[in-house]
N, C-alpha and C positions, 0 to 999 in steps of 0.2 A: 527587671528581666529585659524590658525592651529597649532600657536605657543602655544594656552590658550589649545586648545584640547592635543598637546602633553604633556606639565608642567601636567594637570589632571591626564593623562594614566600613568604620573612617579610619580606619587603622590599616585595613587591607590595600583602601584605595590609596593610602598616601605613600604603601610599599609601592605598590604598581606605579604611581607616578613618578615616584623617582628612579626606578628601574627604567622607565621610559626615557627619563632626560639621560641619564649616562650612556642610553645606546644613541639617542642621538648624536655624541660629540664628533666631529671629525674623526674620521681613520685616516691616516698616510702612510701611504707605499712604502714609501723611502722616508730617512728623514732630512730634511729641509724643504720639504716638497710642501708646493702651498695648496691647501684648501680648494676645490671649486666642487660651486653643488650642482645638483644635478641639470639644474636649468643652466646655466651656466657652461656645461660640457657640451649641453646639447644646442645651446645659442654657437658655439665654436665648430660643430660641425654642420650648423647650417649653412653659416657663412662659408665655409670650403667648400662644400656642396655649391654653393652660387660662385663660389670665386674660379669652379671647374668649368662650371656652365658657360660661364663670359667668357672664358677660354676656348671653349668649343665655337660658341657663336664667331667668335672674330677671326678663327682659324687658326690659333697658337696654340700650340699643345701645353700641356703640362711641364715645366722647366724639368722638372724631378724624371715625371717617365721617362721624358725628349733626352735629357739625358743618360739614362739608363739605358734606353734603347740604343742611343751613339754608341755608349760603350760595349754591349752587346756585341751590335755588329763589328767596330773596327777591332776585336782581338778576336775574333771568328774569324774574320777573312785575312788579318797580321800576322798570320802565324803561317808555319810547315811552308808549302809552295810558293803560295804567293810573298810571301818575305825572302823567298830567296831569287823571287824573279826582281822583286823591287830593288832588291840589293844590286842586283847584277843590271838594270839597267840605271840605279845612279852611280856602279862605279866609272858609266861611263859619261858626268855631269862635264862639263867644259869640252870635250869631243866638236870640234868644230863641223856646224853643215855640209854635208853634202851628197849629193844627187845622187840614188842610189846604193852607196857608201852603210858596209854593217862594221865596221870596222872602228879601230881606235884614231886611224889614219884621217877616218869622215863619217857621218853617223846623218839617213836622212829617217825622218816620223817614222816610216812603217819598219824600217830595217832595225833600229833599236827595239821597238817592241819583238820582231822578229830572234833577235838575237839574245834578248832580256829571256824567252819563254824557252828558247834549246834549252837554256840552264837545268828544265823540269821535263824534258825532252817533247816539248811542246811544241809544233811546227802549226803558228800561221799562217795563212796567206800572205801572199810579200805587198800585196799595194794595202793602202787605207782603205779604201771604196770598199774592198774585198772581206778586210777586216771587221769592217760593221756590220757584216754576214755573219759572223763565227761567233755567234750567240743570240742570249734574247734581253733583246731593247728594259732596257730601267728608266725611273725616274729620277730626277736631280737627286731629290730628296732621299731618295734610296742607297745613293752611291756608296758601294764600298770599293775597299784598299784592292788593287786587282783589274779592275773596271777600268773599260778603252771607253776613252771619251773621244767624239770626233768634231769636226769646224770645216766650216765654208770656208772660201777666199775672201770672202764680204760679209755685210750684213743681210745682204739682198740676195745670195745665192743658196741654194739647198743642194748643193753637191758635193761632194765631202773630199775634200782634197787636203787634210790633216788627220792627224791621230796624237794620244798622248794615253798613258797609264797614272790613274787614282791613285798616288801612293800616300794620301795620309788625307782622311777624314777629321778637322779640326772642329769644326763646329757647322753649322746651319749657312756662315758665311763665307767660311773658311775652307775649301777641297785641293788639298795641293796635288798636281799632275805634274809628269816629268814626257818630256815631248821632245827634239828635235830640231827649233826653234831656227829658221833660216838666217836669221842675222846673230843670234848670239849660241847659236848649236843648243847641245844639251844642257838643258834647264828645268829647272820648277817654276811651277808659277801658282796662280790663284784661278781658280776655273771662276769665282765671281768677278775677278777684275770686269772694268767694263768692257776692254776689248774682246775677250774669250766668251764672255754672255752675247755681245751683239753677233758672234759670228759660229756660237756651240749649235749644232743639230741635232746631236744622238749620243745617246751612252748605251755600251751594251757589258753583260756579264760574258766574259769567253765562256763554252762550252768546253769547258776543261774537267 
Protein backbone atom coordinates (compact mmCIF):
# COMPACT_ATOMS: atom_id res chain seq x y z
CA UNK A 1 0.00 0.00 0.00
CA UNK A 2 2.73 2.50 0.82
CA UNK A 3 4.80 1.28 -1.93
CA UNK A 4 1.32 2.06 -4.64
CA UNK A 5 1.11 5.54 -2.64
CA UNK A 6 4.76 6.37 -3.23
CA UNK A 7 5.09 5.04 -7.28
CA UNK A 8 1.73 7.70 -7.52
CA UNK A 9 3.38 10.84 -5.63
CA UNK A 10 6.54 9.99 -8.42
CA UNK A 11 4.21 9.62 -11.05
CA UNK A 12 2.48 12.96 -10.39
CA UNK A 13 5.79 14.76 -9.97
CA UNK A 14 7.24 13.62 -13.18
CA UNK A 15 3.84 14.92 -14.94
CA UNK A 16 4.35 18.37 -13.15
CA UNK A 17 7.92 18.29 -14.29
CA UNK A 18 7.54 17.97 -17.64
CA UNK A 19 4.48 20.17 -17.87
CA UNK A 20 7.05 22.74 -16.41
CA UNK A 21 9.89 22.33 -19.00
CA UNK A 22 7.32 22.70 -22.14
CA UNK A 23 6.17 26.10 -20.79
CA UNK A 24 9.44 27.00 -20.34
CA UNK A 25 10.35 26.90 -24.13
CA UNK A 26 10.78 30.25 -26.02
CA UNK A 27 7.53 31.87 -27.44
CA UNK A 28 8.09 34.21 -30.52
CA UNK A 29 6.01 37.10 -31.64
CA UNK A 30 6.65 36.78 -35.13
CA UNK A 31 8.54 34.17 -36.72
CA UNK A 32 12.13 34.53 -37.23
CA UNK A 33 12.34 36.66 -34.30
CA UNK A 34 15.23 35.73 -32.01
CA UNK A 35 14.83 34.68 -28.47
CA UNK A 36 15.90 37.15 -25.54
CA UNK A 37 15.22 36.53 -21.94
CA UNK A 38 14.20 38.47 -19.70
CA UNK A 39 17.47 39.72 -18.24
CA UNK A 40 18.41 40.41 -21.42
CA UNK A 41 15.47 42.87 -22.39
CA UNK A 42 16.02 44.35 -19.44
CA UNK A 43 20.11 44.76 -19.72
CA UNK A 44 18.83 46.65 -23.44
CA UNK A 45 16.74 49.03 -21.72
CA UNK A 46 19.04 50.05 -19.12
CA UNK A 47 21.49 50.83 -21.54
CA UNK A 48 19.06 53.35 -23.33
CA UNK A 49 18.10 54.55 -20.37
CA UNK A 50 22.02 55.59 -19.75
CA UNK A 51 22.51 56.23 -23.48
CA UNK A 52 19.45 59.21 -22.73
CA UNK A 53 20.97 60.38 -19.86
CA UNK A 54 24.54 61.15 -21.48
CA UNK A 55 22.55 62.79 -23.90
CA UNK A 56 20.86 65.00 -21.49
CA UNK A 57 24.14 65.74 -19.55
CA UNK A 58 26.11 67.01 -22.77
CA UNK A 59 23.29 68.93 -24.23
CA UNK A 60 22.27 66.80 -27.32
CA UNK A 61 18.88 65.85 -27.54
CA UNK A 62 17.66 62.67 -28.54
CA UNK A 63 18.36 62.11 -32.60
CA UNK A 64 14.89 60.32 -32.88
CA UNK A 65 12.76 63.24 -30.72
CA UNK A 66 15.15 66.08 -32.21
CA UNK A 67 13.95 64.83 -35.21
CA UNK A 68 10.46 64.45 -34.88
CA UNK A 69 10.28 67.53 -33.27
CA UNK A 70 12.03 69.34 -36.66
CA UNK A 71 9.56 67.65 -38.46
CA UNK A 72 6.68 68.75 -36.40
CA UNK A 73 7.44 72.14 -36.52
CA UNK A 74 8.52 72.84 -40.21
CA UNK A 75 5.02 71.35 -41.84
CA UNK A 76 3.24 73.49 -39.07
CA UNK A 77 4.59 76.52 -40.11
CA UNK A 78 5.11 75.25 -44.34
CA UNK A 79 1.96 75.22 -45.07
CA UNK A 80 -1.56 77.71 -45.90
CA UNK A 81 0.15 81.47 -45.41
CA UNK A 82 3.27 81.24 -44.63
CA UNK A 83 4.11 78.98 -47.92
CA UNK A 84 2.60 81.46 -49.96
CA UNK A 85 4.61 84.42 -48.52
CA UNK A 86 7.88 82.24 -48.95
CA UNK A 87 6.67 81.57 -52.47
CA UNK A 88 6.22 85.12 -53.24
CA UNK A 89 9.28 86.38 -51.75
CA UNK A 90 11.60 83.75 -53.69
CA UNK A 91 9.79 84.51 -56.78
CA UNK A 92 11.68 87.33 -56.54
CA UNK A 93 15.49 85.39 -56.07
CA UNK A 94 18.13 87.36 -58.58
CA UNK A 95 16.10 90.98 -58.03
CA UNK A 96 19.06 93.02 -57.97
CA UNK A 97 19.70 95.50 -54.68
CA UNK A 98 18.48 98.29 -54.04
CA UNK A 99 17.82 101.20 -51.75
CA UNK A 100 14.32 101.36 -50.99
CA UNK A 101 13.23 99.51 -54.13
CA UNK A 102 9.76 96.78 -53.35
CA UNK A 103 9.89 96.12 -56.81
CA UNK A 104 11.14 93.53 -59.51
CA UNK A 105 13.11 96.69 -61.02
CA UNK A 106 15.20 96.67 -57.17
CA UNK A 107 14.30 94.90 -54.10
CA UNK A 108 16.08 96.28 -50.55
CA UNK A 109 15.77 93.57 -46.95
CA UNK A 110 12.72 95.28 -45.54
CA UNK A 111 10.92 96.01 -48.73
CA UNK A 112 10.86 92.13 -49.89
CA UNK A 113 9.79 90.96 -46.74
CA UNK A 114 7.24 94.01 -47.11
CA UNK A 115 5.98 92.98 -50.37
CA UNK A 116 6.38 88.86 -49.71
CA UNK A 117 3.57 89.36 -46.54
CA UNK A 118 0.81 91.75 -48.93
CA UNK A 119 0.47 88.47 -50.75
CA UNK A 120 -1.60 87.38 -47.18
CA UNK A 121 -2.65 90.97 -46.78
CA UNK A 122 -0.16 91.50 -44.22
CA UNK A 123 1.35 95.03 -43.91
CA UNK A 124 4.80 95.34 -42.05
CA UNK A 125 6.63 98.06 -41.13
CA UNK A 126 8.66 99.16 -43.99
CA UNK A 127 12.34 99.65 -42.12
CA UNK A 128 14.17 96.32 -40.37
CA UNK A 129 14.75 98.14 -37.02
CA UNK A 130 10.81 98.35 -37.13
CA UNK A 131 10.39 94.91 -38.09
CA UNK A 132 12.00 93.32 -35.18
CA UNK A 133 8.98 94.94 -33.22
CA UNK A 134 6.25 93.11 -35.00
CA UNK A 135 6.48 90.09 -32.84
CA UNK A 136 7.98 88.11 -30.12
CA UNK A 137 11.76 87.30 -30.05
CA UNK A 138 12.71 83.16 -30.55
CA UNK A 139 15.55 81.17 -30.12
CA UNK A 140 17.90 79.84 -32.90
CA UNK A 141 16.90 76.63 -31.98
CA UNK A 142 13.25 77.29 -32.23
CA UNK A 143 13.28 78.89 -35.69
CA UNK A 144 10.68 78.05 -37.96
CA UNK A 145 9.63 78.64 -41.74
CA UNK A 146 8.12 82.27 -41.57
CA UNK A 147 10.49 83.86 -38.88
CA UNK A 148 12.43 87.35 -39.58
CA UNK A 149 15.77 87.00 -38.69
CA UNK A 150 17.73 90.19 -38.35
CA UNK A 151 21.93 91.28 -38.49
CA UNK A 152 24.20 94.13 -37.58
CA UNK A 153 26.59 95.83 -40.02
CA UNK A 154 29.48 93.96 -37.93
CA UNK A 155 30.21 91.81 -35.45
CA UNK A 156 30.76 94.40 -33.00
CA UNK A 157 27.33 96.41 -33.54
CA UNK A 158 23.76 95.58 -31.98
CA UNK A 159 21.78 97.58 -34.19
CA UNK A 160 19.93 96.04 -36.63
CA UNK A 161 20.27 97.35 -40.00
CA UNK A 162 19.25 93.88 -42.06
CA UNK A 163 16.41 91.62 -42.24
CA UNK A 164 15.73 88.29 -43.97
CA UNK A 165 12.83 85.49 -43.86
CA UNK A 166 13.40 81.38 -42.59
CA UNK A 167 12.31 79.82 -45.49
CA UNK A 168 13.28 76.27 -44.94
CA UNK A 169 14.37 74.64 -41.56
CA UNK A 170 17.01 71.85 -42.73
CA UNK A 171 18.54 70.67 -39.78
CA UNK A 172 20.30 71.97 -36.29
CA UNK A 173 23.08 73.41 -38.88
CA UNK A 174 21.34 74.10 -41.63
CA UNK A 175 18.41 77.35 -41.71
CA UNK A 176 17.98 78.78 -45.06
CA UNK A 177 16.68 82.58 -45.24
CA UNK A 178 16.03 84.67 -48.22
CA UNK A 179 17.12 88.38 -47.70
CA UNK A 180 18.01 91.15 -50.05
CA UNK A 181 21.70 90.74 -50.11
CA UNK A 182 23.48 94.31 -51.23
CA UNK A 183 25.89 92.84 -53.56
CA UNK A 184 24.30 89.82 -55.08
CA UNK A 185 20.36 91.18 -54.44
CA UNK A 186 17.88 88.41 -53.68
CA UNK A 187 19.34 85.26 -52.20
CA UNK A 188 19.31 82.32 -49.74
CA UNK A 189 21.80 81.70 -47.70
CA UNK A 190 22.83 79.72 -44.43
CA UNK A 191 21.94 81.58 -41.20
CA UNK A 192 25.01 79.20 -39.77
CA UNK A 193 27.58 80.46 -42.33
CA UNK A 194 30.19 82.06 -40.30
CA UNK A 195 29.46 85.42 -41.63
CA UNK A 196 25.53 85.59 -40.73
CA UNK A 197 26.36 84.06 -37.05
CA UNK A 198 29.08 86.81 -36.39
CA UNK A 199 26.72 89.55 -37.33
CA UNK A 200 22.84 87.69 -36.42
CA UNK A 201 21.10 89.70 -33.34
CA UNK A 202 17.47 88.70 -33.20
CA UNK A 203 14.84 86.34 -34.70
CA UNK A 204 11.43 87.20 -34.15
CA UNK A 205 7.87 85.27 -34.97
CA UNK A 206 5.66 88.05 -36.87
CA UNK A 207 2.44 88.57 -34.93
CA UNK A 208 0.33 87.40 -37.79
Amino acid sequence: MKTAFTTSLLFIFFIILMASCQSSQPVFSKRGDTYKSAREIAEEKRQARKARKLARKSGKADPTLASKDRTSRTRMRASGDIEKVIKTARSFTGVPYRWGGTTRVGMDCSGLLCTSFQSIDVKLPRTSEEQSRFGKEVKIKNLQEGDLVFFGANKYSNQITHVGMVTEVIDDTNIRFIHASTTLGVIENNLFSEHYQKIFIKAIRPAI
